[in-house]
C-alpha positions in Angstrom: -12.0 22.4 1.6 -9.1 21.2 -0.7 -8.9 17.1 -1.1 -6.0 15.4 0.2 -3.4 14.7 -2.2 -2.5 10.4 -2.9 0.6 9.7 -4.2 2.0 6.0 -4.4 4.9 3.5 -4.4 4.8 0.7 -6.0 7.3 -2.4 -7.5 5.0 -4.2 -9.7 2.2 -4.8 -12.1 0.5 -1.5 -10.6 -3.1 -3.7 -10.0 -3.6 -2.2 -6.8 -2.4 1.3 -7.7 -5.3 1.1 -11.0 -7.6 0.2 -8.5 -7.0 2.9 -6.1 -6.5 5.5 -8.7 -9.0 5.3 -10.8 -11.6 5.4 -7.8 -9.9 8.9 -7.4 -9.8 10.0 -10.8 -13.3 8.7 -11.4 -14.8 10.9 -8.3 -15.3 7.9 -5.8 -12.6 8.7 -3.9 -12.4 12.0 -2.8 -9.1 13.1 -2.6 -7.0 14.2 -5.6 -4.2 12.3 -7.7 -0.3 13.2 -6.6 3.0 10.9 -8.6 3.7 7.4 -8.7 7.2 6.7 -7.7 8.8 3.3 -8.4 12.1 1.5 -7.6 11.8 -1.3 -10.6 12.3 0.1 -14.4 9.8 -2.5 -15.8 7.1 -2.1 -13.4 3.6 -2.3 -14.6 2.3 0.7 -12.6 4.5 2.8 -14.4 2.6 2.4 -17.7 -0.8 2.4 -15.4 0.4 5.9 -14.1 0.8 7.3 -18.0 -2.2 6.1 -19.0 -4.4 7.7 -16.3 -1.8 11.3 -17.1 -0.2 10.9 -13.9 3.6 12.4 -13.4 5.4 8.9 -12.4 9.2 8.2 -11.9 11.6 5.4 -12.2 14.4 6.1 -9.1 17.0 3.1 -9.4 17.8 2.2 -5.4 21.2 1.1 -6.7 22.6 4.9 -7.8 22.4 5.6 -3.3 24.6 4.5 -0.7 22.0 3.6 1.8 18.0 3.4 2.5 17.9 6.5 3.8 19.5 8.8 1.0 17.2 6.7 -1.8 14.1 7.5 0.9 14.9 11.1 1.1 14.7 11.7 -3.0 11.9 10.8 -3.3 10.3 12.5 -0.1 11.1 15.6 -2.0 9.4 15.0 -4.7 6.2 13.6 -2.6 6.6 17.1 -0.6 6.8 19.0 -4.1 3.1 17.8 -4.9 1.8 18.5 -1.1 1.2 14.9 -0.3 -0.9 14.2 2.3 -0.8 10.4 2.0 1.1 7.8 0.6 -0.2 4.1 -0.6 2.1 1.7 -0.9 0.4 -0.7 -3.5 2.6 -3.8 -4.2 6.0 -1.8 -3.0 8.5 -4.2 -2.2 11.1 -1.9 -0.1 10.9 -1.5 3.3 10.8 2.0 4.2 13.6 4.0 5.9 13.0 5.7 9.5 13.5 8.8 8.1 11.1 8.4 5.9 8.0 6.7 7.9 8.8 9.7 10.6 7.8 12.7 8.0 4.8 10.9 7.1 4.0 9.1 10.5 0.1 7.4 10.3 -0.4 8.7 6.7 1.4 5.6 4.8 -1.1 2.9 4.2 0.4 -0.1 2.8 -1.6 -3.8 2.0 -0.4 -7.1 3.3 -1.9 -10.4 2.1 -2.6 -11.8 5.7 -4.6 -11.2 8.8 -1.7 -9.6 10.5 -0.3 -9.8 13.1 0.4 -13.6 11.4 2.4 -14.0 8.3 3.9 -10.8 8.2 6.9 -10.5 5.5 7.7 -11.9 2.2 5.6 -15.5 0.9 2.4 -14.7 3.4 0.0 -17.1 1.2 2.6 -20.2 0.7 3.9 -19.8 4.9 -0.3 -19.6 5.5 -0.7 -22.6 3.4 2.2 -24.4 4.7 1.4 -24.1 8.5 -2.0 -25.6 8.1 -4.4 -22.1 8.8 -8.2 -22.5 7.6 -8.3 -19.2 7.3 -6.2 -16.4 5.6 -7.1 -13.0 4.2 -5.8 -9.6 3.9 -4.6 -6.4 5.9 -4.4 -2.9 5.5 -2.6 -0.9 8.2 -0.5 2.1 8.8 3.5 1.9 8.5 6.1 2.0 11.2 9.6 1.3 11.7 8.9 -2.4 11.8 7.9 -4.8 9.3 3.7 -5.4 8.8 3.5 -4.2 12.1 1.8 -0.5 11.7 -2.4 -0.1 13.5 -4.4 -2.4 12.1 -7.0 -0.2 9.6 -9.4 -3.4 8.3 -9.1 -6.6 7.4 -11.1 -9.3 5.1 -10.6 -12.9 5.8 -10.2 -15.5 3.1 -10.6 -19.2 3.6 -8.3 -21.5 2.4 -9.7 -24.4 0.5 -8.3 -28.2 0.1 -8.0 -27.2 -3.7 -6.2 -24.1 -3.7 -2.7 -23.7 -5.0 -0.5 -20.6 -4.2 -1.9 -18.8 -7.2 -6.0 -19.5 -6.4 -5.3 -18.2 -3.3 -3.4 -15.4 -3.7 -5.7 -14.5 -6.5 -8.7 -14.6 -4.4 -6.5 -12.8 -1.5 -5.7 -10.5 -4.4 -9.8 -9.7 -5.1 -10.4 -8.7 -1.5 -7.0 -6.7 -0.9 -8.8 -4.3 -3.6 -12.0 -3.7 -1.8 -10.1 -3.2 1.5 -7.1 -1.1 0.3 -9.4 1.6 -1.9 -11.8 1.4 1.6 -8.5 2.2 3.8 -7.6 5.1 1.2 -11.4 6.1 1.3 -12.2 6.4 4.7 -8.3 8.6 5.6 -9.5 10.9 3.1 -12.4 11.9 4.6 -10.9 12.1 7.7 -12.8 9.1 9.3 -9.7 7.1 10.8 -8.6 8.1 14.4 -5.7 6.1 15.9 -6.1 5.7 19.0 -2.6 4.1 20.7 -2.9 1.1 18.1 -5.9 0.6 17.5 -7.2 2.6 14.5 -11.3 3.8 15.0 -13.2 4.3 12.3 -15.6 7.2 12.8 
């Protein structure tokens, strides 16, 4: 049987893509590596993607008219490499219809908060802010809406009397790893089954 092929978006340092890819390069994943495709010139994960030999590409947003158009180029190239999922790890775009509805249930992205609460930009300072105890970290499928895809796990994180924005979001930060490379882990062996929304894992 063939392994799934991961590809990935991503805006930033590329943390979360390392993490995730080099548990598939390294066997402990099973699936097989597909392209990194970013929408910032300077991000991180670029450089993470040329190190591990990966095919990567910059696409600059501004050079489309719209969402959907910048979507649709790099759905081609995704469709070129046979994707069969897509991680968003740190991509800070929100994806175009057009583009969640080819790849329905096989876009995992990870949020820094126990969804449904905090969804959006600034989850660990709007966590702090309103008073919660406890925080954490989501993974879940994409829709059309914003953090509001099935629920595939979540890791809760307290929040202590000490923390600042950064101590928390770094110790968010250390569980979103361990849940997102799960979440990638378990699709590709085909043990996630959604289920209206609820995602069951088998």
């Amino acid at each position: 049987m063939c392994k799934p092929v991961v590809s990935f978006l991503s805006s930033g340092r590329g943390m979360l893509f390392s993490s995730v890819a080099r548990r598939i390069q390294a066997g402990k994943i099973r699936a097989q590596l597909g392209i990194l495709i970013s929408d910032s010139r300077d991000a991180g994960a670029l450089l993470v993607a040329q190190e591990l030999g990966m095919e990567s590409f910059f696409i600059d947003p501004g050079d489309f008219k719209d969402k959907r158009d910048y979507d649709k180029s790099f759905y081609k190239l995704f469709k070129k490499v046979n994707t069969d999922l897509v991680v968003c790890a740190a991509y800070l775009r929100i994806l175009s219809p057009f583009f969640v509805k080819r790849f329905r249930n096989r876009i995992i992205n990870i949020h820094p908060s126990l969804l449904p609460s905090f969804p959006g930009m600034q989850s660990q300072r709007r966590a702090m802010e309103y008073g919660v105890t406890i925080t954490g970290c989501t993974s879940h499928f994409i829709d059309e809406g914003i953090d509001t895809g099935p629920i595939i796990l979540q890791s809760p994180v307290q929040i202590l009397d000490t923390d600042s924005i950064d101590t928390l979001s770094m110790r968010i930060l250390k569980e979103e790893y361990k849940v997102l490379t799960e979440s990638v882990r378990l699709f590709c062996e085909g043990k996630l089954r959604i289920v209206g929304r609820r995602v069951i894992v088998r």
